[in-house]
Structures are given as structure tokens and as C-alpha cells.
C-alpha positions in Angstrom: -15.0 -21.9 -20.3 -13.5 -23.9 -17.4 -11.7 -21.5 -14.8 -9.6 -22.3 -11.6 -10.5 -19.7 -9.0 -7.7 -20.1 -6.0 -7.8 -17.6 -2.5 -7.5 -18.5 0.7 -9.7 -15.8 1.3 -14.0 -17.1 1.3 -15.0 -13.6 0.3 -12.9 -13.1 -2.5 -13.6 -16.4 -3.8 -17.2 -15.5 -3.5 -17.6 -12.2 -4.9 -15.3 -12.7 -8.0 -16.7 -16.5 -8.4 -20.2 -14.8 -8.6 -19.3 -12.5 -11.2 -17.4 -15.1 -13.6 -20.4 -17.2 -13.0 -22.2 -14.0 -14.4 -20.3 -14.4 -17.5 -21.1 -17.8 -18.0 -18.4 -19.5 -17.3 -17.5 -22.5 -15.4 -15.7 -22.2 -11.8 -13.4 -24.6 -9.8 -12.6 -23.6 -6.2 -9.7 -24.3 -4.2 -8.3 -22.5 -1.1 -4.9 -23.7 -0.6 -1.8 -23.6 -3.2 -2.1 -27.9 -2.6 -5.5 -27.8 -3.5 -5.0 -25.8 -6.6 -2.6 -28.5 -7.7 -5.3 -30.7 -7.2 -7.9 -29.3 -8.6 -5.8 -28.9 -12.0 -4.5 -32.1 -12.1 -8.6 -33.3 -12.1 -10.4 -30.9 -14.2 -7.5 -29.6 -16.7 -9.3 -25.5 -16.6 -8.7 -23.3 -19.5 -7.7 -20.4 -17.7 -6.8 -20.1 -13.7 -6.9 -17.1 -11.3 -4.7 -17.8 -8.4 -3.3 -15.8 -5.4 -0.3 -15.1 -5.2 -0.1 -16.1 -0.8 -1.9 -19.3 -0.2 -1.2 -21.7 2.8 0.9 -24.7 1.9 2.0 -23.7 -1.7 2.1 -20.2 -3.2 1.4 -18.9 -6.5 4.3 -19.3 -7.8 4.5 -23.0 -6.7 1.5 -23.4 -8.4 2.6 -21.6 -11.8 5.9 -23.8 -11.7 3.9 -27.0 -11.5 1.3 -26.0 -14.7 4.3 -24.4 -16.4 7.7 -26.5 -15.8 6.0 -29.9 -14.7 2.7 -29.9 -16.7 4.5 -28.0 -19.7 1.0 -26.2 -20.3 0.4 -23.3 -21.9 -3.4 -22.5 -20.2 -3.6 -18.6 -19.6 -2.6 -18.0 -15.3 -3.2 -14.7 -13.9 -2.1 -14.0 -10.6 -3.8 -11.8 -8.1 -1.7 -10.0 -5.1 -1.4 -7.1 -2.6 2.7 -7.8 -3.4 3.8 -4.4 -5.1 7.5 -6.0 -5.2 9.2 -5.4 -8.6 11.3 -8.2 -8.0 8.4 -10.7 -7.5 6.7 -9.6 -10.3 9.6 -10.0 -12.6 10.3 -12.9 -11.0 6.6 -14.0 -11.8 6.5 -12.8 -15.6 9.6 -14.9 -16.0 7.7 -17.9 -14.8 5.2 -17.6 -17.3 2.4 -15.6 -15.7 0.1 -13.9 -18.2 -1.0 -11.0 -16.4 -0.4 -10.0 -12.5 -2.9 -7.9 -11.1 -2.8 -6.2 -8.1 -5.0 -5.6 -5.1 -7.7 -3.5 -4.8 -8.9 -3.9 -8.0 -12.3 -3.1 -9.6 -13.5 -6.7 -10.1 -14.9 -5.2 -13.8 -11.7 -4.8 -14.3 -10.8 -8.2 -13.2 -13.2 -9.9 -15.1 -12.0 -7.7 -18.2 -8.6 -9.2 -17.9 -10.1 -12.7 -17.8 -11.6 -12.2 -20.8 -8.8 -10.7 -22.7 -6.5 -13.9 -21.6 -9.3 -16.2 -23.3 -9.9 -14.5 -26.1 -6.4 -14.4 -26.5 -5.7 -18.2 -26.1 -8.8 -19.3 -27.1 -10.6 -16.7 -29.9 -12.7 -16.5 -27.2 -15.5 -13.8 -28.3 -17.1 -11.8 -24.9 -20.7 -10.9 -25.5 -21.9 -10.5 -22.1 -24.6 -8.3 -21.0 -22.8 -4.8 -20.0 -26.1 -4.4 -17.4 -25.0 -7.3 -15.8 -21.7 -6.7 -15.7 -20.0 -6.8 -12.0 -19.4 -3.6 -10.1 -17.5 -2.9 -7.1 -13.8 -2.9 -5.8 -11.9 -6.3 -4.3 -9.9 -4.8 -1.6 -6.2 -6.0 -0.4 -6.8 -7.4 2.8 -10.4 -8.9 5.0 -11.3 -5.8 7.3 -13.9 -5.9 9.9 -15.8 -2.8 10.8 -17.5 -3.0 14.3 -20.4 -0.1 14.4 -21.5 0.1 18.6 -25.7 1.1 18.3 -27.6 2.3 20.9 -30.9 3.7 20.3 -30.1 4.6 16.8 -33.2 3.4 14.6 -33.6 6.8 13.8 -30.0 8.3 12.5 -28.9 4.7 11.0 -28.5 5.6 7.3 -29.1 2.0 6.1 -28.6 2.7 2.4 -24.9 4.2 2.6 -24.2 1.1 5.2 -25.0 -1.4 2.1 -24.0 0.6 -0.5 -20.5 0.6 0.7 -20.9 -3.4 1.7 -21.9 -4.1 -2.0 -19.2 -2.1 -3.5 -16.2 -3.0 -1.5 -15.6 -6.5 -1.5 -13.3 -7.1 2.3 -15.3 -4.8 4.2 -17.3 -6.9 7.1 -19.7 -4.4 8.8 -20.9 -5.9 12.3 -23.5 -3.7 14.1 -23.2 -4.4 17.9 -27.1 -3.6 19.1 -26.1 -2.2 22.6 -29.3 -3.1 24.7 -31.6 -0.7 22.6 -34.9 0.4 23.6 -36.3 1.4 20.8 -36.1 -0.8 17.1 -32.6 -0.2 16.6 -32.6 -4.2 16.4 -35.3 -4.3 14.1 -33.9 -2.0 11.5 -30.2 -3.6 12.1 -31.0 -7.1 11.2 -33.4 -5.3 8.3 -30.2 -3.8 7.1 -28.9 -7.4 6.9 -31.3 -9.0 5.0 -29.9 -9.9 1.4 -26.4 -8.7 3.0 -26.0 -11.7 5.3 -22.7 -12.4 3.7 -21.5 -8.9 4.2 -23.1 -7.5 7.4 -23.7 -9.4 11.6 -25.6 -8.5 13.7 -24.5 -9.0 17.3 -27.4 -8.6 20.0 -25.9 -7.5 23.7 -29.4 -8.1 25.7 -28.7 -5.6 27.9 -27.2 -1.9 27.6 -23.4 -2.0 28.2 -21.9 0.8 27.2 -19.7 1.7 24.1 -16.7 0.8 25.5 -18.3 -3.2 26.1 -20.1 -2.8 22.8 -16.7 -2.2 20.6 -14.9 -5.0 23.1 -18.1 -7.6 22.1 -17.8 -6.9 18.5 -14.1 -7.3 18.7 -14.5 -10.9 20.3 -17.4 -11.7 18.3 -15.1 -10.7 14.6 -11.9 -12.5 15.8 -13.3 -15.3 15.9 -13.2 -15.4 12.5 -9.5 -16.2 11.4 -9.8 -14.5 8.0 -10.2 -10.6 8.8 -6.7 -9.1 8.7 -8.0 -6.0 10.3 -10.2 -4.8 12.6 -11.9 -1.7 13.6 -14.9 0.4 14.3 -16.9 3.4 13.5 -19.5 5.4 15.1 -22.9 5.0 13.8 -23.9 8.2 12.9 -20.8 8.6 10.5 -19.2 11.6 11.3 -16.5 9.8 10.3 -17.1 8.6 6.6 -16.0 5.7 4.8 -13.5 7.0 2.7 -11.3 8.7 5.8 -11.6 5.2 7.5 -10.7 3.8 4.0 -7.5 5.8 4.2 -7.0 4.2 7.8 -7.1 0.7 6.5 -4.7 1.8 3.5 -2.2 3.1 5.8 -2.0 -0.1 8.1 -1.6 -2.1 5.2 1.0 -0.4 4.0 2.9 0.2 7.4 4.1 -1.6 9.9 1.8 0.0 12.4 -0.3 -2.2 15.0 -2.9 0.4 15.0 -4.0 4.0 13.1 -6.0 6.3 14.9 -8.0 8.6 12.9 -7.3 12.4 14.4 -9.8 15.4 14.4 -7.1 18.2 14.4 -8.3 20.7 12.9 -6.1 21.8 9.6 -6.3 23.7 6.3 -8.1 21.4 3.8 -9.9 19.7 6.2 -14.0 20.0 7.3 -13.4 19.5 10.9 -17.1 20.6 13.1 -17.4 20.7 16.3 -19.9 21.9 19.2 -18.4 24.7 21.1 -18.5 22.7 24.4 -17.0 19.9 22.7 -14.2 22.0 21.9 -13.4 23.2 25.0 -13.7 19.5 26.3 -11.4 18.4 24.4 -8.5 20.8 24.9 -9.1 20.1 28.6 -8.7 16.6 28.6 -6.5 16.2 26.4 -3.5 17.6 28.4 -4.9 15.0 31.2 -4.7 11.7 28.6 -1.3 12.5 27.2 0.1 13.1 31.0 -1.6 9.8 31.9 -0.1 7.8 28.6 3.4 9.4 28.6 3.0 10.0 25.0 2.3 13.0 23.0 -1.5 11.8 20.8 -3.5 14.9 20.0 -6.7 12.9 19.8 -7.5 9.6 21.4 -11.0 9.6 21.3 -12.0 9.9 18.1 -13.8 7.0 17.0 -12.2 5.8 14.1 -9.9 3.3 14.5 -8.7 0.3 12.9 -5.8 -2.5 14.4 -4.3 -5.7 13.3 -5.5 -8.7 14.6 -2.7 -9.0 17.0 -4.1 -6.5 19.1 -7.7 -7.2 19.0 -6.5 -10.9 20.0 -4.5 -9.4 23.2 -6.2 -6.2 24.3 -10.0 -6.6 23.8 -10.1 -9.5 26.6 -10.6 -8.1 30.0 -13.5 -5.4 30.2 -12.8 -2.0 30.4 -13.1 0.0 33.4 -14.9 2.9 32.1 -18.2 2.8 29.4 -16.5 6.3 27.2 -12.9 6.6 27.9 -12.1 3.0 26.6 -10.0 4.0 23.9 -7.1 5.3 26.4 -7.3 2.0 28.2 -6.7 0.9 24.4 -3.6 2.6 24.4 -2.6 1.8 27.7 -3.1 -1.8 27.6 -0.9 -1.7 24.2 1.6 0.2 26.2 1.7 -2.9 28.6 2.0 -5.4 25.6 4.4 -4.6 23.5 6.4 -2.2 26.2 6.7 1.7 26.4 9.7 2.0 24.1 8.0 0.5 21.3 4.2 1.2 21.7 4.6 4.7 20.5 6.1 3.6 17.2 3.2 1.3 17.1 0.4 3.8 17.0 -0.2 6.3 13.7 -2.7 9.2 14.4 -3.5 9.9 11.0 -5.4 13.3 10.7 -9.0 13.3 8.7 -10.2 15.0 5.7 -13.9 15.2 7.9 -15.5 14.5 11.2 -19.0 16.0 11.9 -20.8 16.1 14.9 -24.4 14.9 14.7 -27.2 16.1 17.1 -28.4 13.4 19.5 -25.3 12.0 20.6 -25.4 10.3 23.7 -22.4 12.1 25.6 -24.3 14.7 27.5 -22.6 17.6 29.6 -23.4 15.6 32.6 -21.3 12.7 31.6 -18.7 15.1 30.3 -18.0 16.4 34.1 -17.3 12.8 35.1 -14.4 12.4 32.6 -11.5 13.7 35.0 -12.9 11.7 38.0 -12.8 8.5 35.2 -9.2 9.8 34.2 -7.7 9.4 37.3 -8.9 5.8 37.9 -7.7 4.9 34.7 -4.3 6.2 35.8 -4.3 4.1 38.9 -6.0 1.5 37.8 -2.9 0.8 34.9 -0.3 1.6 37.2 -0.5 -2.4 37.8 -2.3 -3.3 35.2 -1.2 -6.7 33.1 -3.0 -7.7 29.7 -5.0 -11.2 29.9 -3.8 -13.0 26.8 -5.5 -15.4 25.6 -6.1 -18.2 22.4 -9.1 -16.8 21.9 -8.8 -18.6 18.0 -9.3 -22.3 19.6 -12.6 -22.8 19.0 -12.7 -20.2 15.7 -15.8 -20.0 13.5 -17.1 -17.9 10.5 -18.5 -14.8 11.3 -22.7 -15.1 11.5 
């Protein structure tokens, strides 16, 4: 069967493409709600999947034209992160078959393809169930930036990919932070058959976390597609599912960025080192004095942003290789002004942070931290963000 697959988004038209290829059937591509029309208007498809946000015509643009001004019947299926009752009434009115909404499991999705032709059609599905297509097709394109130095041996490569293959809108870019060991080696390893899914982004020489994240941010934006942005330390004591939660609360917020918080509270399997601990209560009273707002945990290293901010804060290096995530905040108090920034910023608590032997902050670096506080303070005091269009000269993600 003929099919009219419609996204804006490359990865979604990839991933679900793939598996209705699986099926057997035939696929048409188009990436803009114009290009839909034209694509139909050629090929006549038995069934299309269409988005319900495209550029130049939407969804339901493209519904009106095969319903009111083509008068055809063909099954349409509309796929959206839009949870509006009103929109999809006002779809179901139109004529939609079925409106599914994002994430879904794409075995699911295929499921409701095959329903709508067997429906229409007495189409008969007797595809392999081995074969069929696993995984989840998530709302929006997120980039995860994963700073590596010296890590060949705590990488766990297989829960990197496993999470790659069965999340469909999760980027992971590895930043390979002047390594001296074959943290490269095992990183572009880890890519091999996941091209589509994981980069590799070689800094030559060793630069620090703070230029590692800042690289990976510049190297990701480039890419016009990713909604969000964030990054992860490489050992994972932050997992997948609490950064999961992140992403699902910036998507459904109008936050600029979610901060994942270490507090420990009941429920949650918060470890840390003793003199970690005690670290952090010192500091802490020093970073929120220095901000002028009340965060219980700025340095955890689990965040994720909108774009927005990754296109106007990540330009200029920061001034310190550990403490780069309260220039973060300060630089977004600069932006978008003091009144606001604070309403812009969600600490969100996690269910689990562990810390992992052979971290690289040692005690010695941890006696520098107030020294590196204080020039943050005056270095900020007249401090304005570089803003740039750093989206001239975009490209696809390698």
C-alpha cells in the first residue's frame, strides 16, 4: 500500500518510514504541509500520516484540501504533541480518522496504520511480529550533550544505545574533552551503526567541562531541528528516565530551562560522598548570595534548555572550567532580566543521583571553588550576553 508520510521533523520521518517500510508498504515523503499537497496531488496514496505543525500549511490545511477540495475518502491519521480538546474535535469534524498523540510507541503507531487499511481497504496484516518495530517516538527533537574526559573505562556503551534505539528524538553527542587515554576510540565505536542517533565532537585539546558542554552546545544548534538541548554526565548518576522527566516538564511548561535538583527527600535514592556533602551545603549559601535567587542545587549536572538559550548564552566562554553552570544562570539573569529569569528556571528534584568513584573533582579543586565564586561575582557585575545568529550558516548535525 501507498502511504504519505508528512513531518517536518528528519528523524521522525526516518524512524517511522523505516518501520512501515518493514511492513511492506510503500512510502512518500514530504516535509512541509505544501509539499504534502503535492505529493498527493502526484501519487494519489491510500492512506497518509501527517503532522499536525508543519511550515507553510498545517495538518489541518492539508485534511481540508483531501477532504473538502479532493472529496476523498483515503484514511488520514494525524500525529501531534497538541493535547487541545478543541483541536482535536475540531480535527475529528474535518474528517480525520484517528489522531494520535506524541510520544507514542511507534508499534503502536504502525498498529493504527494497519487498522485504518484494513478498515478501508480489507487490508489483511500478516507481518512478522519479530520484525515488528519497537521503541517510543517522542514529542519534540532533544539533544543530549555528554562532556568525556578520560572515560573509556566507566562509559557504559550499551545503556548509551539502548536508550538511542528505543527513544526516537533523543540526539546523544559525546564531546571527547582532549582525552588521554581511548575515550575517542570507544566514543566513535559507540557510534558505529548509530550514526543517525549519536556525534561525536573531538576538542583536540583538554578544555574543561565547562568548554566541553559550551562546544557541544554550539556544535547541536547548529542543527535547526532539536527543540531542546541539554547534557548529562557520563557516568550517569543521573539516569535517563529522571532527565526524561526534565525534558517532559519543559515541554509542558513554559520554562526556558529545568534544572534537575539533588535534594535529598523521602522516596528518593539520593548518595553522596561525605565531603561532597559538606561541600555543597558550604557553597551553596555563597551561589544563591551571588545569583539573588533562592536554587538549592546549581550544579547538578542535569540540565536541559530551549533553544533560545543555548542560541544566546553558550557564546562567550566561560570563566571558570566547574562552576559554569552559575555563569548559566547568571548570563540568563542578564538576558531576559532579574524580574523574569527566576520564573524562567524550574529546579525539579530527582528520583536518583549517584556518585561514582573516579570523578575528576578532587579535594584540591574543591578548595578553589570560593576563590572562583568571587570572580564570578565580579566578573557579572558588568557582564552583557554576546548574541549572536549563530543559525546562518546551519547544518545537520554529523
Amino acid at each position: 500500500m501507498k502511504i504519505l508520510l508528512a513531518d517536518d521533523q528528519p528523524y521522525i520521518l526516518k524512524f517511522v518510514g523505516a518501520a512501515l517500510q518493514q511492513q511492506g508498504h510503500e512510502i512518500y515523503f514530504a516535509y512541509n504541509g505544501q509539499e504534502v499537497i503535492d505529493v498527493y496531488d502526484t501519487h494519489r496514496p491510500d492512506l497518509a500520516l501527517i503532522d499536525y505543525q508543519m511550515p507553510e500549511r498545517s495538518g489541518i490545511e492539508v485534511l481540508s484540501h483531501i477532504r473538502n477540495e479532493k472529496k476523498d475518502t483515503i484514511p488520514v491519521i494525524i500525529m501531534s504533541s497538541n493535547e487541545e480538546e478543541e483541536i482535536i474535535v475540531h480535527a475529528f469534524k474535518l474528517g480525520v480518522d484517528d489522531y494520535v498523540e506524541k510520544p507514542v510507541g511507534i508499534r503502536e503507531l504502525v498498529s493504527r496504520v494497519q487498522r485504518q487499511l484494513a478498515r478501508a481497504y480489507g487490508y489483511e496484516y500478516v507481518g512478522d511480529p519479530v520484525a515488528e518495530p519497537s521503541g517510543v517516538l517522542q514529542k519534540k527533537y532533544v539533544g543530549i550533550i555528554i562532556p568525556c574526559y578520560n572515560e573509556s573505562t566507566r562509559l557504559a556503551g550499551k545503556v548509551f544505545s539502548d536508550f538511542v534505539n528505543l527513544n526516537a528524538g533523543y540526539h546523544l553527542c559525546f564531546v571527547n574533552d582532549g582525552s588521554k587515554d581511548n575515550t575517542l576510540e570507544v566514543l566513535n565505536a559507540l557510534r558505529e551503526g548509530n550514526e543517525e542517533k549519536i556525534s561525536v565532537y573531538n576538542m583536540p585539546q583538554n578544555g574543561g567541562k565547562a568548554e566541553a558542554v559550551r562546544q557541544g552546545v554550539l556544535h547541536l544548534v547548529q542543527d535547526k531541528h532539536f527543540d531542546f538541548i541539554g547534557y548529562l554526565d557520563a557516568d550517569l548518576s543521573t539516569d535517563f528516565k529522571d532527565f526524561n522527566d526534565l525534558v517532559k516538564t519543559i515541554e509542558t511548561s513554559e520554562y526556558k530551562l529545568v534544572s534537575g535538583s539533588r535534594i535529598s527527600r523521602i522516596g528518593a535514592n539520593i548518595t553522596k560522598n561525605g565531603a561532597r556533602q559538606l561541600i555543597s551545603k558550604m557553597i551553596n549559601l555563597i551561589i544563591r548570595k551571588i545569583l539573588g535567587m533562592s536554587f538549592q542545587d546549581t550544579q547538578c549536572g542535569a540540565k536541559v534548555m530551549a533553544r533560545e538559550v543555548a542560541e544566546n548564552v553558550f557564546n562567550d566562554k566561560f570563566i571558570t572550567r566547574w562552576l559554569f553552570d552559575v555563569e548559566i544562570f547568571l548570563r540568563m539573569k542578564k538576558y531576559y532580566g532579574k524580574d523574569s529569569v527566576q520564573q524562567l528556571i524550574y529546579e525539579q528534584p530527582l528520583n536518583r543521583w549517584i556518585h561514582a568513584d573516579g570523578s575528576k573533582l578532587s579535594m584540591k579543586d574543591s578548595m578553589k571553588i570560593v576563590a572562583q565564586l568571587l570572580k564570578i561575582a565580579t566578573y557579572y557585575r558588568s557582564y552583557h550576553p554576546q548574541t549572536k545568529n549563530i543559525l546562518s550558516n546551519a547544518k545537520p548535525v554529523q
